[in-house]
N, C-alpha and C positions, 0 to 999 in steps of 0.2 A: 514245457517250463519246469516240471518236476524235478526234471534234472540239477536244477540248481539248487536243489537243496543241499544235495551232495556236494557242489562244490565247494559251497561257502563251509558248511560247515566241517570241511575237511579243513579248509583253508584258515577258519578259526573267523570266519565272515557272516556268521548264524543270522545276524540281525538285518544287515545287507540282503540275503538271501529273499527273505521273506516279504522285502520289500517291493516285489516284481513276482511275489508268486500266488497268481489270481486261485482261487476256486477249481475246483476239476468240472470238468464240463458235462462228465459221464457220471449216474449211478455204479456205487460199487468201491470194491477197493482199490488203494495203489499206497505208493510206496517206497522204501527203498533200505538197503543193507551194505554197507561198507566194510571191508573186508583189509586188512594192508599189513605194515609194519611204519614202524618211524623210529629215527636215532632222537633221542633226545637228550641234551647239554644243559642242568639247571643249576641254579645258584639259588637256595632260600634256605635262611635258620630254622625257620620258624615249621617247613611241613615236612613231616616225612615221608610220604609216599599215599599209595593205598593200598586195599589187597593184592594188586599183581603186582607191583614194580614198587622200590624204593628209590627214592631220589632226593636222601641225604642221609651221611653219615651217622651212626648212631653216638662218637663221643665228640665232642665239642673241643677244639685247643685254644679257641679264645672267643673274644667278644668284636672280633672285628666283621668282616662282610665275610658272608658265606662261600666256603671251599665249592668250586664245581664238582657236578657226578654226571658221566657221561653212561650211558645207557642204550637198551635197544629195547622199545616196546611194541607192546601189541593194538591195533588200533581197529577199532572194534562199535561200528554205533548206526542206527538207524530208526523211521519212523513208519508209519505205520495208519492211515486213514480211511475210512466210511464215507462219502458221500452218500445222503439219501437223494428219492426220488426226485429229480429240480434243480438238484444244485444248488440250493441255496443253504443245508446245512452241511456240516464236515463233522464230525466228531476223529480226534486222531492221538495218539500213542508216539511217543516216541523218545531220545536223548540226542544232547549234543555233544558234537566231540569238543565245541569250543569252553563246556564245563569241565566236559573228561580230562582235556589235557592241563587245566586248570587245576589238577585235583577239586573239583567240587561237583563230581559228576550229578545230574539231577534228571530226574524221570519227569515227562511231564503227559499229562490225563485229562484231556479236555473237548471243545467244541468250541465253535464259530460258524455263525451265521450271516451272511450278507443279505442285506437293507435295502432295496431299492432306493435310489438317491442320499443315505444314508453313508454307508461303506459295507464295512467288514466288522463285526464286531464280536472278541472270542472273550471267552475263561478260562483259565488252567492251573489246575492243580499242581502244585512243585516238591516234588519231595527225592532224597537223597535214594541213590541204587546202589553205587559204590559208596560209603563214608571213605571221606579222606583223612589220614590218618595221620595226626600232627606232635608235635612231643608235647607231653607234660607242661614241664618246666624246660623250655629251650636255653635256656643258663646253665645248665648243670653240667659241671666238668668233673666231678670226680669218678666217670666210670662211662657206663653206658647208658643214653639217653631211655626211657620210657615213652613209647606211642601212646598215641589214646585215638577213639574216634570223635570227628566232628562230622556230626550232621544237619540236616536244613530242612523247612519243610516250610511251606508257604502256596500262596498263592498268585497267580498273574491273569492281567487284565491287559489287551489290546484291541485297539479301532485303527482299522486299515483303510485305507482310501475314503480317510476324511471327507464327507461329504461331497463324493464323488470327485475329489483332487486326489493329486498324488502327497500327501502329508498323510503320514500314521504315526501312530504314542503309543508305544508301549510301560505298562508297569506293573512293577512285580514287588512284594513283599515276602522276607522270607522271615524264620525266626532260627539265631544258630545255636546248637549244642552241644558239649562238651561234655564226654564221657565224665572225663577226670582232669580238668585245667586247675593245674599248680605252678602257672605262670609266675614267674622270679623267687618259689619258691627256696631255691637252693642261695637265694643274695638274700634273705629273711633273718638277719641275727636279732630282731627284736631292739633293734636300736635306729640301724639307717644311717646314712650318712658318711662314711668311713670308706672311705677309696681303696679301688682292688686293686690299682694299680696297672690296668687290663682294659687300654682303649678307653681312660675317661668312664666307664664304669664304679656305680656306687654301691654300696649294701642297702636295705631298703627296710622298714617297719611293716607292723601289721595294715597300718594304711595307706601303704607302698604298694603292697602285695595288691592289696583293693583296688587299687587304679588302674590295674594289668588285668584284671578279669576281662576274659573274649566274648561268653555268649551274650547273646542281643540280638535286634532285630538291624534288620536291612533294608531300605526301602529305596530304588530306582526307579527315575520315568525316561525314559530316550525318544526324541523325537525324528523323523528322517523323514525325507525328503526324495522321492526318485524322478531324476531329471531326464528321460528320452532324449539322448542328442542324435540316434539317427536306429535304423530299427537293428543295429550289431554292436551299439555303444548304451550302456547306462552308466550315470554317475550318480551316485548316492551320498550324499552330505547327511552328519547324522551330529546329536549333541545330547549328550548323557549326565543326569544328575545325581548322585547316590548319599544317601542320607547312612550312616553307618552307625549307628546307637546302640553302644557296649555297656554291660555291667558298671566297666574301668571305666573311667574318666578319661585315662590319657590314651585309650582305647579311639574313645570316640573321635570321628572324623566326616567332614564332607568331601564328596569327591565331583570334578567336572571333568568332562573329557568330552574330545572332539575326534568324528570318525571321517573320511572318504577315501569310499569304496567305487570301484570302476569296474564295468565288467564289459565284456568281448565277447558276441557270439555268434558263429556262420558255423554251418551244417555238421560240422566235424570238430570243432576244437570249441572250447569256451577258456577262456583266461580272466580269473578274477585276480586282483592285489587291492590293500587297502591299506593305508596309514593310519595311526593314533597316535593319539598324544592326551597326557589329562595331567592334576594337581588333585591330591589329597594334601587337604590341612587339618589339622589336628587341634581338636580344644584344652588339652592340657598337657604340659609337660611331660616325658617318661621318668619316674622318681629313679630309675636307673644311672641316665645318662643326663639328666637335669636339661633337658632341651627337647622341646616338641618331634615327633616324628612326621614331620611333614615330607612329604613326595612326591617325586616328578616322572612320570612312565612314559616313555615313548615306547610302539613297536610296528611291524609290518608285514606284509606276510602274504604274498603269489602263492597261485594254485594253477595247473593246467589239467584239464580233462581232454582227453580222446574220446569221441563217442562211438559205440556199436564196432568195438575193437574188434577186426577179423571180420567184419560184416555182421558180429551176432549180435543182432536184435538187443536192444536191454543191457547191454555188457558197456560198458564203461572203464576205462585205466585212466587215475586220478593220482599227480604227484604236484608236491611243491612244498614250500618252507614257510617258517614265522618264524619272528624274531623278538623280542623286549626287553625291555631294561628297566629298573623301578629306581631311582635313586633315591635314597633317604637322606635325608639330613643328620642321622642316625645310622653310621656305617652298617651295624647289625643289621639292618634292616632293610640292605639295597638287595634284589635281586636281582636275577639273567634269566632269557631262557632262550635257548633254540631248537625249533624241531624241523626235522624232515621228515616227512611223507612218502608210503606209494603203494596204491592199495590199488583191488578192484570193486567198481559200484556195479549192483543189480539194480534197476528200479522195476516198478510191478504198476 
């Protein structure tokens, strides 16, 4: 069952994964290492990249929806577990690639214990490996944009196998930070109001600027569900809530989103796919564009694994794609993504 770790979270399925993967049954470690490449196609104002790979433009030529940058990156991510003597604890290390490829890579440091009649019950520590590395002031057209780092640090909390059912919750709280956010600083004349002429675009005051501050906290709980439909089929039903509480005002946002996930597995092949879809609403207006940023995200995303490729033992060849789309109500602010995969998994 280890194996699935790998899949999902190549496949950008991390939450699904974990939902079907019990305890190790042995003292000792295990594990696993992902290894690959992927093309990736992004569309977003707002982030620039992070230390390896950039994927957006440094000058900006308007205030509409984000220019694509097609790319080729390195894909790179695994974890890392103790079981002690019994089985009943785990302490384990590791990242996801469904944050990496998110720009928001996150290390996480913790343990879980299972309860007879009880579940599963962990804690972990969350804090940023790679910061992601976003502009300034994403408005600024007279030159070449400034990066800054954002990073996160938080905690998470999960119960598996809810009292011996198949229901698990997890949640996580993070807190985000901002090297240097100068968010609409470059629309700031100390007045506001005064059309650029540029996409519905306005200039903004000092309490303009205020309502764009990003750092804050974040706080999510996702509950899922894994349904056995025969011992080669799982089907995962999942429902996500995310509380988004920014500095700004018109920052802040709740998010809902709905997930199912399927997965396929006989002796040689596993195939996961999984659909989303979710609504961020937003409590206040953007003083930019005088109309809430609310958003509508669909995306999907197939995986297939080969296992013990060549008959080697432990050897794994893992490809496939994800897709999304974020529409805003607020052109600036729709995003794309698309990635392909194809890597090799070791697990241990």
């Amino acid at each position: 069952m280890k194996l699935l770790k790998i899949i999902f979270m190549s496949s950008l399925l991390a939450s699904a994964a974990m939902a079907i993967e019990p305890m190790q049954k042995e003292a000792g470690w295990s594990g696993f290492l992902l290894m690959g490449a992927g093309y990736l196609k992004y569309e977003n104002n707002e982030i620039a990249g992070n230390r390896l790979f950039n994927v957006s433009d440094t000058r900006l030529d308007d205030y509409g929806s984000a220019k694509s940058k097609s790319i080729g990156i390195p894909v790179l991510t695994g974890t890392a577990s103790y079981t002690l003597e019994g089985s009943k604890t785990e302490f384990f290390i590791g990242n996801s690639l469904e944050d990496y490829l998110r720009m928001d890579a996150t290390l996480a440091l913790g343990v879980r214990h299972q309860f007879d009649g009880v579940g599963i019950l962990g804690i972990r520590l969350l804090a940023s490996t790679t910061p992601t590395d976003v502009w300034e002031d994403p408005f600024y057209k007279g030159g070449d944009r400034r990066d800054t780092e954002r990073k996160s640090k938080g905690l998470g909390l999960k119960w598996e196998s809810i009292m011996s059912s198949n229901f698990e919750i997890d949640i996580r709280a993070r807190k985000m930070e901002f090297d240097n956010d100068r968010n609409g600083e470059s629309l700031n004349d100390g007045i506001g109001g005064l059309p650029t002429g540029d996409n519905g675009a306005f200039t903004i005051d000092n309490a303009g600027q205020k309502l764009l501050e990003r750092e804050g906290n974040l706080v999510s709980a996702e509950v899922l569900y894994t349904w056995t439909m025969n011992p080669n089929n799982f089907l995962i039903p999942a429902i996500k809530f995310t509380n988004d509480d920014r500095d700004g005002d018109a920052r802040d946002n709740t998010r809902a989103e709905l997930k199912l996930s399927h997965i396929f597995m006989n002796p040689k092949w596993i195939v996961a796919s999984s659909i989303v879809a979710g609504k961020a609403s937003f409590d206040k207006e953007n003083p930019i564009f005088l109309k809430k940023q609310d958003t509508t995200q669909i995306g999907m995303g197939i995986n297939v694994t080969y296992k013990n490729v060549f008959g080697w033992k432990h050897w794994n060849v893992n490809g496939g794609f994800y897709a999304s789309q974020g529409d805003s109500d607020i052109d600036f602010y729709d995003t794309k993504l698309f990635l392909a995969t194809l890597g090799v998994a070791y697990s241990f």
